[in-house]
C-alpha positions, 0 to 999 in steps of 0.5 A, spaced: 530 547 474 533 545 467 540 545 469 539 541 474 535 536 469 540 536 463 546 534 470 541 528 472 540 527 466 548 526 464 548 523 471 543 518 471 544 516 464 552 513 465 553 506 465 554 504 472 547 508 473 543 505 469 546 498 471 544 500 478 537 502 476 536 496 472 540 491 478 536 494 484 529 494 479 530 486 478 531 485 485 526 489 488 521 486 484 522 478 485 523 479 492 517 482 493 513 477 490 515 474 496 510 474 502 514 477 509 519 481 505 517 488 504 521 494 501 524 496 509 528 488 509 530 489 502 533 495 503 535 494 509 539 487 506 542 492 500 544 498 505 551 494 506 552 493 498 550 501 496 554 504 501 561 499 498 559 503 491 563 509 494 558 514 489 552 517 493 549 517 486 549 511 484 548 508 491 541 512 491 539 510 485 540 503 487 535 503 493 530 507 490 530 503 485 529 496 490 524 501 494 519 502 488 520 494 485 519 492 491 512 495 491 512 494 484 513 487 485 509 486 491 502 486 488 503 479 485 502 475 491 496 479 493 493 479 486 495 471 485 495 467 492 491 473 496 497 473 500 499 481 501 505 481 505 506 489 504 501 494 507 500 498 501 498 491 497 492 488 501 488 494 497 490 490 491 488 483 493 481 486 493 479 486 487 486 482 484 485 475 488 477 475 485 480 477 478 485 471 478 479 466 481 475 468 475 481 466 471 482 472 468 490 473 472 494 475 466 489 481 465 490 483 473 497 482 473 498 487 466 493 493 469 497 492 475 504 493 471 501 499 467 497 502 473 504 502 477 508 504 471 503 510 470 503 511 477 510 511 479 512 516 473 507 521 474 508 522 481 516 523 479 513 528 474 510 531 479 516 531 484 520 534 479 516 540 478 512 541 484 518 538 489 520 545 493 513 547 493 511 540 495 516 541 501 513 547 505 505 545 504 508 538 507 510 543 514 504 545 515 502 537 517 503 537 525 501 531 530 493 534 529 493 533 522 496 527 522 491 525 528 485 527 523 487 524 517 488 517 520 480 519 522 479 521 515 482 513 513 478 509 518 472 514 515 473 510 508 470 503 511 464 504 508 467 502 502 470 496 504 463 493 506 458 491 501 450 493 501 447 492 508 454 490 512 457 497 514 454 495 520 460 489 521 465 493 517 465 497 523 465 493 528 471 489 525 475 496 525 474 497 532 477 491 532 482 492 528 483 498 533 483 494 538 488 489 536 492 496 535 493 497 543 497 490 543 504 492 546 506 498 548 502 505 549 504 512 547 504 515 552 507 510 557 512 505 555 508 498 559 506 493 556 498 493 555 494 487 553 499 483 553 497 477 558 504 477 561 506 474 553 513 478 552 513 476 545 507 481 544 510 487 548 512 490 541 504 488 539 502 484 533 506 484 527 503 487 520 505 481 516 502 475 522 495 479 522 495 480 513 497 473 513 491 470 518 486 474 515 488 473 508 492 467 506 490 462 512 483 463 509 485 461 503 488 455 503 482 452 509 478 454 503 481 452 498 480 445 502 473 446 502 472 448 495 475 444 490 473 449 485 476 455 488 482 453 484 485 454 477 487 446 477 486 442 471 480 446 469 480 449 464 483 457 467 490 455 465 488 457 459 485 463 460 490 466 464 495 468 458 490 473 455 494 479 458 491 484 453 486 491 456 481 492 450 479 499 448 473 500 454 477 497 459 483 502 458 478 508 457 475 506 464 481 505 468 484 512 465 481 517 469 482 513 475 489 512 474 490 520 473 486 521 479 489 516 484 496 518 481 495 525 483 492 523 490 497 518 491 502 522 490 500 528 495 498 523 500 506 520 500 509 528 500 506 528 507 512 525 513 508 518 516 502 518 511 506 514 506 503 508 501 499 504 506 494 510 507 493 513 499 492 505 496 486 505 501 483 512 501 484 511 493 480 504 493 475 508 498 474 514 493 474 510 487 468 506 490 464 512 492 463 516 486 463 510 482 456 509 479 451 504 483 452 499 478 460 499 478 459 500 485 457 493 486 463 490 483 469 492 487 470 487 491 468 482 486 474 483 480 473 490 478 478 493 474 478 500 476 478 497 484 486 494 482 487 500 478 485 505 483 491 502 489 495 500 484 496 508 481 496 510 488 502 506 491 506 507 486 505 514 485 505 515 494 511 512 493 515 517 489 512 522 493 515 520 500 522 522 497 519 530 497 520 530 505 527 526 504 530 529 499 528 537 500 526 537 508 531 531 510 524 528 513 524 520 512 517 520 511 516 513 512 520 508 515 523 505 508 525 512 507 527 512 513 532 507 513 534 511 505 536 516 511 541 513 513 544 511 508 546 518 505 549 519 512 553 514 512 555 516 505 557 524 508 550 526 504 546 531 507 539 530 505 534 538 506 533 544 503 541 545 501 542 538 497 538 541 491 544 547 491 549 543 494 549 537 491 544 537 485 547 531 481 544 526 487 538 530 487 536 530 480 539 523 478 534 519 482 528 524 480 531 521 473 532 515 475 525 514 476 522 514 470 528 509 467 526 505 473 519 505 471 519 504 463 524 498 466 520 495 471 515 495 465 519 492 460 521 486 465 513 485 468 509 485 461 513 479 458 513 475 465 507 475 466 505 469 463 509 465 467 508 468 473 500 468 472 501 460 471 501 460 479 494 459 479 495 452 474 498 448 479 493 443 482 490 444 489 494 438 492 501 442 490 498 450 490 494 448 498 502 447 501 504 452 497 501 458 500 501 455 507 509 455 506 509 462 504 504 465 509 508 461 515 515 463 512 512 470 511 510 471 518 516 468 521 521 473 517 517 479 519 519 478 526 524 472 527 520 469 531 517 462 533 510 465 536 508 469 531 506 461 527 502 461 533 499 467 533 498 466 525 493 459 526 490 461 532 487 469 529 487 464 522 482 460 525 478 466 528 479 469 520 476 463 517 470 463 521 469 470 521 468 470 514 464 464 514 458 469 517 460 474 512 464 479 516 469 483 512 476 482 514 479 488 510 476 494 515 479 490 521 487 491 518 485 497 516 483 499 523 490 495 525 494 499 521 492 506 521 491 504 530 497 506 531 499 512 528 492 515 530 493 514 537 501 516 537 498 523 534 493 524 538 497 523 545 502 528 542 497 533 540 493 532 547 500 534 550 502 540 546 495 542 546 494 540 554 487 538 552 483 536 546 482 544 544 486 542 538 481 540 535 479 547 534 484 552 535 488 548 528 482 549 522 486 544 518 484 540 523 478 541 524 477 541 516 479 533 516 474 531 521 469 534 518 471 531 512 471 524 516 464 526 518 462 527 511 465 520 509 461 516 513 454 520 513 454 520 505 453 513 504 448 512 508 445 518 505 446 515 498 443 507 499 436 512 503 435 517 497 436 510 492 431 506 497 427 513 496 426 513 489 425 505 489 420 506 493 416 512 489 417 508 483 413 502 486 408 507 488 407 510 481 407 503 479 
């Protein structure tokens, strides 16, 4: 291993290498920022210009470094305008979006730049050291452990519904499985659900739906109350404090470790991927929090951006373990990665780390660089971007509205999707109006998919449901999943029980 470091090392560390890191890292973060346009249409625009660079190394270096700026990046419009347009970003605008509302958008912004600096280099940390053996665990996943760790995600709603309301919380995630059936099935290739529609036989977009439940919202908000934004009020002020103090770096230490680590194993396993660790880290960190910190997820609370912020990151470093080692895409942005190295004569699996060591230890090198620069050019622009939340309402409302529909549009080229964006737009504003968490609901959309694709294929190998219990790692997950659901509930009923005890004693 120390010989293969000391040749990325001389290999990632070339000029053109470092130029690589650096382009890919500035483009992946300023396209980002922007609404509709994820890491897979970045790259995807960039796979030309890569592959023109004739070297593999230097091509690779160059998307991955796109990918993780990408993600780096992405989080600023979820954190600003509570735009998320990336999947493994609508965690962040949880907690993000209330901190900038309370004028406090420099400090979210900065625990959002050192909780995916952080993130992103203790995954690479850990895939150097632990890739190989990482990759043998990763096989061990099938289509039933795939199907129970989605159960597992959609067991954390409980995190995502305030005191009293997780009751709404899962109805709103059996709707967002609901809107998941939109389209064709797995099992059958037929439209279903679709109202002789042909533009919804391919389903719902990703980006229309966080759209509608987040964006439009907003700005039919921002409409009705007027103190909903920074304006000329005063916040443009505040907004320039980026500094941590020394508590709230202590406080949100521990969850970055955490959340890196998980992070980093949930994007080793093929098809889990940022999307999933972002939420089941917000879910743990929300339940072993202490009540009273309980109740500020969802309000503006630090460890709650942190939490997302660690482990996207860290997922995303963990996904090139199945691509470089197992040549398994583990997710589709990894996937389109996959084919560039093909189409450069590169053979992604257990034969790269021999065969062509310069490629795999550059990009694990590359990482960190990439990282430390991702930093270096976040930290001192954060003031400018933070001034997002001082334009006046009249220009700010327009603003949002012309991002959210370009974002929608871009996802799917296509004209019905702004349709379908007012219309669910509408509905989400109203279902928030009445207090219903809209989070659960794209939860329930997103892993939707996955859970039902894994189960159909399990039912098939297995002719049956006894998958369930043939495979004990399975079976582990969905009492895991069991656990997740049954322990809040145990928690506010013991917390209303000792209430109670008091005020008898009383």
């Amino acid at each position: 291993m120390l010989e293969g470091i000391l040749i990325g090392l001389g290999t990632a560390f070339s000029i053109t290498n470092i130029l690589m890191v650096i382009g890919g890292c500035l483009i992946g973060t300023f396209i980002g920022m922007l609404p509709g346009l994820g890491p897979m249409s970045i790259i995807s625009i960039m796979i030309p210009v890569a592959i023109s660079l004739g070297d593999p190394s230097a091509a690779l270096i160059l998307l991955a470094g796109v990918y993780y700026g990408a993600i780096f990046g992405g989080s600023t419009s979820s954190i600003l305008i509570n735009a998320p347009g990336v999947a493994s970003t609508v965690a962040s605008s949880f907690d993000g979006y209330p901190l900038a509302r309370q004028g406090k958008a420099g400090k979210a912004l900065t625990v959002a730049a050192i909780s995916s600096f952080m993130g992103g280099t203790i995954g690479a940390i850990l895939l150097m050291v632990f890739a190989p053996a990482l990759a043998s665990v990763a096989l061990l996943f099938h289509s039933a452990e795939y199907f129970a760790l989605m159960v597992v995600g959609l067991s954390a709603i409980a995190a995502f519904a305030g005191s009293g309301q997780v009751g709404k919380a899962l109805m709103m995630t059996l709707l967002g499985l609901i809107m998941a059936t939109v389209g064709e099935g797995a099992l059958f290739n037929l439209p279903r659900f679709t109202g002789g529609i042909q533009d919804l036989q391919s389903g719902f977009g990703f980006i229309t739906l966080a759209m509608a439940m987040f964006a439009m919202p907003e700005a039919i908000f921002l409409v009705l109350d007027p103190s909903r934004s920074g304006g000329d009020d005063g916040k443009s002020q505040e907004i320039k404090d980026l500094r941590i103090n020394r508590e709230e770096a202590k406080s949100i230490a521990p969850v970055i470790g955490r959340q890196s680590v998980q992070g980093f194993l949930i994007g080793v396993l093929p098809g889990a991927g940022a999307t999933i660790a972002s939420f089941l880290g917000y879910a743990v960190e929300r339940n072993i929090a202490p009540k009273d910190e309980q109740e500020q997820f969802g309000k503006g609370s630090i460890k709650g951006l942190a939490a997302p912020e660690s482990a996207n990151n860290a997922a995303c470093t963990g996904s090139f373990v199945p691509l470089l080692t197992l040549g398994i895409p583990g997710s589709g942005t990894t996937a389109i990665l996959l084919g560039a190295l093909i189409a450069l004569n590169v053979s992604p699996g257990p034969r790269l780390m021999v065969d062509n060591p310069s490629i795999f230890w550059a990009v694990i090198i590359s990482m960190y660089l990439g990282n430390l620069i991702l930093l270096i050019l976040n930290l001192p622009l954060i003031p400018y971007i933070a001034k997002v939340l001082a334009v006046p309402r009249n220009y700010l409302i327009p603003f949002i509205l012309f991002f959210t529909l370009m974002g929608a549009y871009i996802g799917q080229n296509n004209a019905t999707e702004l349709l379908l964006l007012t219309g669910m737009g509408v509905i989400a504003t109203i279902l928030r109006f009445a207090d219903y968490p809209l989070a659960p609901a794209l939860i329930g959309f997103i892993l939707g998919s996955m859970l039902e694709d894994n189960f159909a294929r399990s039912m098939q190998l297995a002719d049956g449901i006894g998958f369930i219990l043939d495979r004990p790692m399975t079976l582990g997950l969905l009492v895991l999943a069991i656990i997740l659901v049954i322990l809040p509930s145990y928690r506010v009923r013991r917390a209303r029980a000792r209430a109670e005890g008091v005020a008898d004693g009383d």
